[in-house]
C-alpha positions in Angstrom: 34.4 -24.4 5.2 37.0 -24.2 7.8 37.0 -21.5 10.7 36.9 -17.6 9.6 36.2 -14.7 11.5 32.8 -14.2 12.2 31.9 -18.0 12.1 34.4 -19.8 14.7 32.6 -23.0 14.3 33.5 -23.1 10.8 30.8 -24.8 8.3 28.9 -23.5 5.5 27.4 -19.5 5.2 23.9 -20.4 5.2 21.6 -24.3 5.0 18.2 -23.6 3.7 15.5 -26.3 4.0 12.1 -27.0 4.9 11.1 -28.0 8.9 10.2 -31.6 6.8 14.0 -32.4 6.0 15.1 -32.1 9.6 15.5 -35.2 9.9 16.9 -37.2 7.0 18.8 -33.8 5.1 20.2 -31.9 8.7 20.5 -34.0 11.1 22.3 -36.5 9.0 24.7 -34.4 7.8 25.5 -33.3 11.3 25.9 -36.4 12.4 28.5 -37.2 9.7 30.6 -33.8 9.9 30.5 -34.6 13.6 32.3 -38.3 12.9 34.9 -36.7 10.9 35.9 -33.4 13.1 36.4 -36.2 15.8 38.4 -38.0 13.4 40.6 -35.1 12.1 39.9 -35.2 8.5 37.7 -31.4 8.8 38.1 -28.3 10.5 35.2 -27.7 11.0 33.1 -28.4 14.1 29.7 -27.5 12.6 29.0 -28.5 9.0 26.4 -25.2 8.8 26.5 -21.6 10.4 23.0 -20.8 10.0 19.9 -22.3 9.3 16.8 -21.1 7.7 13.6 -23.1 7.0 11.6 -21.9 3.9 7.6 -22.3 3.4 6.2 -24.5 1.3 4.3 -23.6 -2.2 0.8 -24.5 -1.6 -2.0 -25.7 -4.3 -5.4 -26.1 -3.8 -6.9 -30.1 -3.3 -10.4 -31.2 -4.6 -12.1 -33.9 -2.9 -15.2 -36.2 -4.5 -17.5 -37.3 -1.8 -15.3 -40.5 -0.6 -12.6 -37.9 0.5 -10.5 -39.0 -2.4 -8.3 -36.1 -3.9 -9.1 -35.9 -8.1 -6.9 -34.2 -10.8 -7.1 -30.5 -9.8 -5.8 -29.9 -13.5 -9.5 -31.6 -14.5 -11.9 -29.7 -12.3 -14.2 -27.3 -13.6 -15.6 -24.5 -12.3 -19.3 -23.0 -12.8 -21.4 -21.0 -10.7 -19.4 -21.2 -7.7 -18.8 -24.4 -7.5 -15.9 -27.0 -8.8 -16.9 -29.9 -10.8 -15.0 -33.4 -12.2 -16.5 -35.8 -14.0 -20.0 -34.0 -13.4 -19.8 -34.3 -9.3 -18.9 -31.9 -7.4 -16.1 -32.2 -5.5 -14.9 -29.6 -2.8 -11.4 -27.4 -2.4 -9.4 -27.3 0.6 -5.3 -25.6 0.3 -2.9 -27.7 1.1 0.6 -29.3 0.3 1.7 -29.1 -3.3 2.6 -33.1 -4.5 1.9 -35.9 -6.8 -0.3 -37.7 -4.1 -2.7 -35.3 -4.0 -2.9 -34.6 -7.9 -2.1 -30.9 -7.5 1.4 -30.7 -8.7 2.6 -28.0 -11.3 4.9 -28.7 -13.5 7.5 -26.3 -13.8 8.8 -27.1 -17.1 5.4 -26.1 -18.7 5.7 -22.4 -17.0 9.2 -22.4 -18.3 8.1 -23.1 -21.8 5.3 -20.5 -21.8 7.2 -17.4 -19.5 10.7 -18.1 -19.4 12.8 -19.9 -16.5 13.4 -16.3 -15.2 9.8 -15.1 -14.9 9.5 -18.5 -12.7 12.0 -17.7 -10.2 10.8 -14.4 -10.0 7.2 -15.0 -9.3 8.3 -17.8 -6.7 9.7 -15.6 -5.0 7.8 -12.5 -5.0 4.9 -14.5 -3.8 5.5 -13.7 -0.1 7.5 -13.8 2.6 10.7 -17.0 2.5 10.0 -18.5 5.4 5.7 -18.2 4.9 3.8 -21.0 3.1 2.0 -19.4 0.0 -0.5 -20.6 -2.2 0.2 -20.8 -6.2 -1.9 -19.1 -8.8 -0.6 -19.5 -12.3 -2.6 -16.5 -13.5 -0.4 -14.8 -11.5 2.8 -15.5 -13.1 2.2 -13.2 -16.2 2.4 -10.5 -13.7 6.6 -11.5 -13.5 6.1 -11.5 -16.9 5.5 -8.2 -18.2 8.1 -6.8 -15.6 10.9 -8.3 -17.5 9.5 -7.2 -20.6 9.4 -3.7 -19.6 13.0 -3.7 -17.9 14.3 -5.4 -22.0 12.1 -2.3 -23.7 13.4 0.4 -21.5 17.4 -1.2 -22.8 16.5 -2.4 -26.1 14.4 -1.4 -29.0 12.2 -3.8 -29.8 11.7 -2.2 -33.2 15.2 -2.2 -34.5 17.1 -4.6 -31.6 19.8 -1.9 -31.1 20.2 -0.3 -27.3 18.4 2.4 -26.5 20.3 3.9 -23.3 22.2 7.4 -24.0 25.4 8.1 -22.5 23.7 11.1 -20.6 23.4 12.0 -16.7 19.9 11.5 -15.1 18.4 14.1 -13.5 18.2 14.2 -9.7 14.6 12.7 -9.2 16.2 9.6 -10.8 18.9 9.6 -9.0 16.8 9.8 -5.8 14.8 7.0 -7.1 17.7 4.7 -8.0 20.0 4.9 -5.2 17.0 4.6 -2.9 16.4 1.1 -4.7 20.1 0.0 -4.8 19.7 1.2 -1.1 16.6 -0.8 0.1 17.0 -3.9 -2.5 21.0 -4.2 -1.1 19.5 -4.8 2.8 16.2 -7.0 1.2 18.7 -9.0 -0.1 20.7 -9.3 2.9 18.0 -10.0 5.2 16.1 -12.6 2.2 13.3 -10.6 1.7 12.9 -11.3 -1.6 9.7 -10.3 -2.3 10.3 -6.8 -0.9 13.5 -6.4 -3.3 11.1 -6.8 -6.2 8.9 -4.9 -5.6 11.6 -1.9 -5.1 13.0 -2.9 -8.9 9.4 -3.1 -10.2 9.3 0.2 -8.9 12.5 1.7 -10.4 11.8 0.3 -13.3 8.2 2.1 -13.5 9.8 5.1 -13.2 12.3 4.8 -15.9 9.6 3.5 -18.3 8.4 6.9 -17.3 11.8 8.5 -18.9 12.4 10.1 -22.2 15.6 8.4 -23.0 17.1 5.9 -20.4 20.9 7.2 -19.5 23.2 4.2 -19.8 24.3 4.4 -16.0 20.5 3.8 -15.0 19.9 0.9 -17.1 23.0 -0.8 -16.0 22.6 -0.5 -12.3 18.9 -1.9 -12.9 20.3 -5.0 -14.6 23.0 -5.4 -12.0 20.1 -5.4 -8.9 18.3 -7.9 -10.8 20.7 -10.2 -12.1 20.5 -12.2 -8.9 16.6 -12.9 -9.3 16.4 -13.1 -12.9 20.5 -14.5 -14.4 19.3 -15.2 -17.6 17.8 -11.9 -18.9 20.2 -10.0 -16.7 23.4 -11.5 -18.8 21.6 -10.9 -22.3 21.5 -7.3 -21.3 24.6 -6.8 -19.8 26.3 -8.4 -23.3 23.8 -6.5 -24.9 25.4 -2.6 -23.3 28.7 -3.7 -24.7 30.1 -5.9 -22.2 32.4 -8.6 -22.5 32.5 -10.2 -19.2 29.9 -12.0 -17.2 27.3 -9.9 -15.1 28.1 -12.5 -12.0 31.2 -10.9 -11.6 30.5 -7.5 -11.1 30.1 -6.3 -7.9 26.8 -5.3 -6.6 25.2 -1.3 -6.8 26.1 0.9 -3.5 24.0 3.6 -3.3 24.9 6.9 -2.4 23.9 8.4 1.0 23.4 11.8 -0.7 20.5 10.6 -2.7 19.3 7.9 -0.5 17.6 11.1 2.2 14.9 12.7 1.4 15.4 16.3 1.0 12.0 17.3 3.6 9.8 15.0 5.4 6.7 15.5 6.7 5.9 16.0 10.1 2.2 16.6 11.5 1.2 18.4 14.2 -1.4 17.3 16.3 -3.4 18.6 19.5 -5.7 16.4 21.5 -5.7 13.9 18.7 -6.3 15.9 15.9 -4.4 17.1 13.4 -3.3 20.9 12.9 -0.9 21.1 10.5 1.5 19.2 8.5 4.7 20.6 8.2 7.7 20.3 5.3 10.7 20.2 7.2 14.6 19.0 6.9 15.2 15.1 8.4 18.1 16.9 10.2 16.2 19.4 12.1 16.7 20.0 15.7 13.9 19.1 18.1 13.5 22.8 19.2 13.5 24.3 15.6 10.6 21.7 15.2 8.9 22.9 18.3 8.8 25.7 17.1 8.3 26.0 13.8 5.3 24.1 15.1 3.9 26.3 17.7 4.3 29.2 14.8 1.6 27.3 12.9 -0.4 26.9 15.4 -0.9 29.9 16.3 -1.1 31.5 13.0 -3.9 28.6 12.3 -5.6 29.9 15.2 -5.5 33.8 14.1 -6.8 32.6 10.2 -9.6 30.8 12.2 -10.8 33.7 14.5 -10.6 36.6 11.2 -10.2 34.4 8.0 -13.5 32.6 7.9 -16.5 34.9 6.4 -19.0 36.3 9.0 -22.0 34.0 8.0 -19.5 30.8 8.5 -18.6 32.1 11.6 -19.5 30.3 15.0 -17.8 30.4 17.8 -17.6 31.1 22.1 -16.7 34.4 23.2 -16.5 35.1 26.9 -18.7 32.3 27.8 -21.8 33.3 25.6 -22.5 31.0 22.5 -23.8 32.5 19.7 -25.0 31.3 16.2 -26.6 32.4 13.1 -27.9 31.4 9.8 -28.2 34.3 6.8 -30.0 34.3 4.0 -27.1 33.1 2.0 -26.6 29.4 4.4 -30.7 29.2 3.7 -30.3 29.4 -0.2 -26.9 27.0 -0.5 -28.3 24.4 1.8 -31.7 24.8 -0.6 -29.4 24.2 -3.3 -28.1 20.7 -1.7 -31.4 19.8 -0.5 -34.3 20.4 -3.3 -36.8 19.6 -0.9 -36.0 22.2 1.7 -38.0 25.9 1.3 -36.0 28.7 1.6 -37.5 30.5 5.0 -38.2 34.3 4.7 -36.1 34.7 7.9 -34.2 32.0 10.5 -32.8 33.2 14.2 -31.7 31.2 16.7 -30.7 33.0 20.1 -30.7 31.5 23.3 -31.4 33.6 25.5 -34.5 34.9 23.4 -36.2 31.1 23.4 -37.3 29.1 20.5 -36.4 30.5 17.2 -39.5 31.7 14.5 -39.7 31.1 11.8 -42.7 32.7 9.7 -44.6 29.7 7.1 -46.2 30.1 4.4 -50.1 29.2 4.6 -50.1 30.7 8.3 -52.2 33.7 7.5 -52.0 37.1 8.7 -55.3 37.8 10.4 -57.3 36.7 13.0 -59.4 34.7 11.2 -58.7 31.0 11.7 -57.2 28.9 8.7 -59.0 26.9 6.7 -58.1 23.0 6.4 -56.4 23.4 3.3 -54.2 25.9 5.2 -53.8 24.0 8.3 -52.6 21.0 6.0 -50.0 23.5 4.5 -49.0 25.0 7.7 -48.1 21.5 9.1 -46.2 20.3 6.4 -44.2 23.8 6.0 -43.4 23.6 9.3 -42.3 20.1 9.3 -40.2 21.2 5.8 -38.8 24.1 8.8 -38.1 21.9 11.4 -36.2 19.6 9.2 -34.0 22.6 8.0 -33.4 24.2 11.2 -32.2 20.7 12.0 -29.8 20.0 8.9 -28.0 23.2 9.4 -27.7 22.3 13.3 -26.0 19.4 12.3 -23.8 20.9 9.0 -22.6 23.9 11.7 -19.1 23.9 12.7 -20.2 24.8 16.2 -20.6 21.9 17.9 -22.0 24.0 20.8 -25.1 24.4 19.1 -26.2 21.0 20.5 -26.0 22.2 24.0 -27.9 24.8 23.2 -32.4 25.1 24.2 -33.9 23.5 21.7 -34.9 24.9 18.3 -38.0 24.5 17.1 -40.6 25.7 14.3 -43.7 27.6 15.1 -46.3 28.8 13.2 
């Protein structure tokens, strides 16, 4: 309580409380440590060090039509709507308490999950200091995480332990120190919520395991004994020891397996990405450069003599060209049932409007028939709506700046 390094002022470590207990829970207390530093009886000029306000656990409040809130506990829902006592009432979230008949008792959750499952699901509901809403269907989800961190230490068939005094393998090393890692500075910082979702995740990946070495399983309970005491000491009794799991001291992970042997880095040019590159954390900026110029312009030589002739479209020397083989007219046939496959398709600019030979059209110079006209304007339509598709499915972009392409009989 009295002065120490770090905290001059004396007082307790931490005071959490809600913004509502300013008044009658802080301030009081102030007032009275304040009376007796003056007096001489403490040394301690501040009776806290640091304060921190927690959210509140919400509920949701049903309302009849006179405003009045109504057993939440009672209402009904059905097609959308909540019910009590055959009117329907409507929901609004607010404040958990006994005035507004949405309180939940936590002994019943106890009896049903466990005092542990509780504490954990309180607080992997969100953010400390953020209000959050309460959904008991939720809480089963706390649940089966503790019953998956007791089957990956005990068998449930026989009762006996089920580690094995073996060394895990490096991905679980990885794994585990990178959870002692980021749980140790959750913890630290009271994110909570975050620290159990980095055991959930250990623990996934030992359920994943074989057999479960004995140095994993401890260091598990050990990072969870804080949020969940109760199962925590049954399993630490449980591996064969005899004192209590509070006074161990907590995981440290180790810095060798808390970096990630490569990281990813990707390479972008005028927004776009080029290439993603596998690379060391600890590489220099220039072996970056490059390493990344290299792939660039290797990416850029595959593009110009990689990609088959009939794919190819491009700008040489300022003069756009673009073509369409027999073999883009039967695969985009194949996508599209409804397209004809064309005896023949080119497209060059400088030659005009492309031709493209329908069936129907008739070889002499007697006119067509209307049965013939009919199916020359609906091949050519069929035609038009090709050229059009493969315009748009080209990688050549260029094509769009290009005289117009068109279907003529």
């Amino acid at each position: 309580m009295g002065p120490r390094e770090g905290m001059p002022t004396g007082g307790v470590d931490l005071y959490v409380g809600g913004a509502e207990h300013a008044v009658l829970h802080l301030l009081y207390a102030r007032f009275w440590s304040k009376v007796l530093y003056d007096l001489g009886h403490v040394s301690s000029a501040e009776p806290f060090h640091k304060l921190f306000n927690q959210g509140m656990i919400q509920a949701y409040v049903y309302r009849d039509s006179r405003g009045i809130a109504v057993p939440a506990a009672e209402v009904e829902e059905r097609d959308g709507a909540y019910w009590y006592g055959g009117e329907k009432v409507s929901r609004a979230l607010g404040k958990m308490g006994k005035s507004l008949k949405n309180a939940v008792t936590p002994d019943e959750i106890c009896a049903e999950y466990g005092a542990d499952t509780l504490r954990l699901y309180e607080m992997a509901m969100g953010p400390l200091d953020v209000s959050r809403p309460w959904d008991t269907r939720a809480v089963v989800g706390q649940y089966r995480l503790l019953q998956r961190l007791w089957r990956n230490v005990v068998d449930e068939t026989t009762g006996e332990v089920a580690v094995v005094d073996a060394e895990p393998d490096e991905e679980t090393l990885r794994v585990l120190h990178k959870a002692v890692d980021g749980v140790r500075q959750d913890m630290e910082g009271l994110r909570f919520n975050t620290a159990i979702a980095k055991i959930t995740e250990l623990n996934n990946h030992v359920t994943r395991l074989r057999e479960v070495p004995r140095s994993v399983a401890e260091r598990m309970v050990l990072l969870i004994a804080p949020l969940a005491p109760h199962i925590a000491e049954e399993l630490w009794r449980r591996l064969g020891h005899d004192t209590s799991v509070v006074h161990e001291d907590f995981p440290v992970a180790d810095p060798r397996y808390v970096v990630d042997e490569t990281v990813t880095c990707v390479v972008q040019v005028r927004g776009k990405v080029k290439a993603r590159l596998e690379v060391a954390p600890d590489i220099s900026e220039a072996d970056l450069e490059a390493r990344a110029l290299a792939e660039l312009s290797d990416h850029r030589r595959a593009g110009r003599s990689g990609r088959p002739q009939g794919d190819r479209a491009g700008a040489e020397a300022g003069e756009h060209r673009s073509r369409l083989t027999p073999g883009h007219v039967h695969d985009a046939a194949a996508g599209r049932g409804h397209v004809p496959r064309p005896a023949a398709v080119r497209a060059q600019p400088s030659a005009g409007p492309a031709t493209v030979p329908c069936p129907g059209s008739g070889s002499g110079s007697d006119p067509p028939s209307g049965s013939d006209r009919a199916a020359m304007a609906s091949s050519s339509a069929r035609c038009t709506a090709f050229v059009r598709e493969r315009v748009r499915r080209s990688p050549c972009r260029n094509w769009r700046r290009q005289p117009g392409l068109t279907a003529t009989t």
